[in-house]
C-alpha positions as CSV (number, residue, x, y, z in Angstrom):
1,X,2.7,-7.4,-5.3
2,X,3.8,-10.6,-3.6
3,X,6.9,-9.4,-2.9
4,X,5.8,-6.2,-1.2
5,X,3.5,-8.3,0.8
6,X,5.5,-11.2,2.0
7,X,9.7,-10.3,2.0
8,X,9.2,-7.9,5.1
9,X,11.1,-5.3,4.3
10,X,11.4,-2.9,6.7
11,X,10.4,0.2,3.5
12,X,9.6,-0.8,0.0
13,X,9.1,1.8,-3.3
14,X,6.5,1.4,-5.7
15,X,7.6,3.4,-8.8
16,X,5.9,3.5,-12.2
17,X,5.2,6.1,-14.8
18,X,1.1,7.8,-14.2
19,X,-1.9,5.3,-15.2
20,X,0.8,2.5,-14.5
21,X,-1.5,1.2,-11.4
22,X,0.7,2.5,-8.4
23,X,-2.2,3.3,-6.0
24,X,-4.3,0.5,-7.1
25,X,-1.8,-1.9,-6.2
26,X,-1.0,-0.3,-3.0
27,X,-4.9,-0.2,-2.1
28,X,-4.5,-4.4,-2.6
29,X,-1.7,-4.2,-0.1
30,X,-3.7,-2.3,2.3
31,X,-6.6,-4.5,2.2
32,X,-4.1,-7.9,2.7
33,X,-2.3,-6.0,5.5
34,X,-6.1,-4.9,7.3
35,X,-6.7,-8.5,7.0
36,X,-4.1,-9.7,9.0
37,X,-3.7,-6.8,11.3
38,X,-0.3,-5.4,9.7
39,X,0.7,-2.1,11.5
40,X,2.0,-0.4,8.6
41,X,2.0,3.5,7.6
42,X,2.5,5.5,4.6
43,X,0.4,8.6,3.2
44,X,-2.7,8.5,3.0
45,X,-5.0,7.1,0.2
46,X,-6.2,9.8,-2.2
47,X,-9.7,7.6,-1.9
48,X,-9.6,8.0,1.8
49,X,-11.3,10.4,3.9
50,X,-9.3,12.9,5.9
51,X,-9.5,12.6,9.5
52,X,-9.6,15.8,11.5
């Protein structure tokens, strides 16, 4: 996870078989990125509510 949130990569893959803690560890990013005001997109969270 450190080295999606630190090496600035420009795109990064997370890959892992199902139950391997993909979105989990992406929903960690998000919160570190939110708190220091990282513009970054991707889709969205299945844990998120849709915005219409």
């Amino acid at each position: 996870m450190t080295r999606v949130l630190t090496a600035g990569h420009g795109i990064d893959a997370i890959v892992g078989v199902a139950g391997a803690g993909k979105s989990t560890r992406m929903e960690a990013c998000r919160i570190g990125w939110d708190a220091t005001g990282f513009t970054y997109a991707g889709p969205p969270s299945p844990r998120s509510p849709r915005k219409t």
